[in-house]
N, C-alpha and C positions, 0 to 999 in steps of 0.2 A: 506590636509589643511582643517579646520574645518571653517563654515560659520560662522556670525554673529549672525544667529539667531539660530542656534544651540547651542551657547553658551546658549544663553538667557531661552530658554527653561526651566523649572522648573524638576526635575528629581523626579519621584513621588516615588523614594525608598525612597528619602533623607527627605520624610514628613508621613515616614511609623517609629515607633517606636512597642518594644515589651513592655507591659507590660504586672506585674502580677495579677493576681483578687483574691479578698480577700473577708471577708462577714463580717459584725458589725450586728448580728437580722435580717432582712429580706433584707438588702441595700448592694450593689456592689459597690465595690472600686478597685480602680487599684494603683501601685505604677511600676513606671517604670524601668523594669526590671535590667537595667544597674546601676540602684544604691540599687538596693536586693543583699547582699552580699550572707546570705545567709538563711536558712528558716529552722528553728528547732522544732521537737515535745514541748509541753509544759511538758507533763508527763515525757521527757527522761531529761529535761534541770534544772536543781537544778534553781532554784529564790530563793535568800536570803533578806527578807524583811530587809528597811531601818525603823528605828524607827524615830519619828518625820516628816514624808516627807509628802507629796500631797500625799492622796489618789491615784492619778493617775498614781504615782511610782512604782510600784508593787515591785522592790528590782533590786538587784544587781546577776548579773550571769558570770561565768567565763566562757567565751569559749577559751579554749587552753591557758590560762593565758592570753586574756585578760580581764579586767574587765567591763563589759557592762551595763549601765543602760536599765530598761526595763519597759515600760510604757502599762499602759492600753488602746489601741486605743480609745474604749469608754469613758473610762473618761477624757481622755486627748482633744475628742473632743464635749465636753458637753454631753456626750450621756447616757445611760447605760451601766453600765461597762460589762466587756469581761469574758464571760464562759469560763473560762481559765482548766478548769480539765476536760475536753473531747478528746476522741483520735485525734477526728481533730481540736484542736484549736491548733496554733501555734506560735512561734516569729519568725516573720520578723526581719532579723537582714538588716538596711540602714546604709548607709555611704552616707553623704555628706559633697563636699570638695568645698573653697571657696579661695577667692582668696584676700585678702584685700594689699590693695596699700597704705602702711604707709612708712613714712622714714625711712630709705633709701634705703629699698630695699622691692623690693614685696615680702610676706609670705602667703605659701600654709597652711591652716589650713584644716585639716580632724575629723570630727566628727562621731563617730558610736557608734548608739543605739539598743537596740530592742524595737517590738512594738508588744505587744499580740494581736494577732484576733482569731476569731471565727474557720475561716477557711480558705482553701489556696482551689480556683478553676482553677487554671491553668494560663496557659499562652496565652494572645490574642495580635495580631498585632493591632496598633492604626492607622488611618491615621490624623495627628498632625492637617489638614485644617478642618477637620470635630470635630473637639472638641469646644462649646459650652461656653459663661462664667457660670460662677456658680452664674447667679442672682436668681434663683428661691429655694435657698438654706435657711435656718437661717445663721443672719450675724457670728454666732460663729463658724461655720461648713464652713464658704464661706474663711475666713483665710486661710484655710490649703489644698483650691483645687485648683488644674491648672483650671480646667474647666469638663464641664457635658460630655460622649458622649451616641451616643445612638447604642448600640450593639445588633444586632439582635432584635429591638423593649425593651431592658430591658434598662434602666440610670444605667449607669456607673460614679461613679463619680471618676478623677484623685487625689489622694492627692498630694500635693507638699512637698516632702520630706525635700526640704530647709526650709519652711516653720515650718515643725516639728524642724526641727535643731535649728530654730531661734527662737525660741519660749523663753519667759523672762523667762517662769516656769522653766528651768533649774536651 
């Protein structure tokens, strides 16, 4: 039989998440790994520019038939845009799915993009309690992060992929 205050206890795997690190110019970013579908060369993945679009659109690419937009991370977050024709720059392909509660019945909506970076640095464990708000951020860059953390002495900033999804530039 299990005590009261074992219940209570906090279980410190269930505040451990993996994310992945990425680079925008000299700055770390993470996108959490459970909604990285999946992570493509830039040089092997055809991009078909959109005419008329945001700058920040880079174009349209098929993976496996389906059709994916694919955005500048850079530009898409006020930045300088993404050295996209080097062997390590690559698309993040996310999926986020949302859940909205209209009548009559709740509808699962799933969105997937890609998002050009610079570079892909691996995979790090996060612990969720030690992640930081994004105040000391610009407020245009502070939209799109879960929060700051600090990894081995370097800033890590989380983006939030919902964030990206929901964005009106769509």
């Amino acid at each position: 039989m299990t005590s009261s205050s074992a219940l209570a206890r906090p279980d410190p795997a269930a505040s451990l998440a993996q994310f992945l690190v990425f680079q925008h110019r000299t700055n770390r970013f993470a996108a959490e790994l459970r909604l990285v579908q999946e992570v493509l060369a830039t040089l092997e993945q055809p991009i078909a520019p959109v005419p008329n679009t945001e700058p920040m659109l880079l174009g349209l690419t098929n993976l496996r038939g389906e059709i994916l937009p694919v955005v500048d991370f850079g530009q898409f977050i006020g930045a300088e845009p993404v050295i996209c024709n080097t062997s390590d720059s690559r698309v993040l392909v996310l999926e986020n799915t949302q859940v909205s509660s209209e009548q009559p019945i709740d509808r699962q909506t799933t969105i997937r993009f890609g998002v050009a970076v610079e570079g892909v640095q691996g995979v790090v464990p996060i612990h969720r309690s030690k992640v930081e708000l994004s105040g000391n951020v610009s407020s245009g860059l502070a939209r799109y992060l879960q929060g700051l953390y600090d990894l081995d002495g370097q800033l890590l900033m989380l983006i939030s992929v919902s964030a990206f999804a929901n964005d009106s530039r769509w």
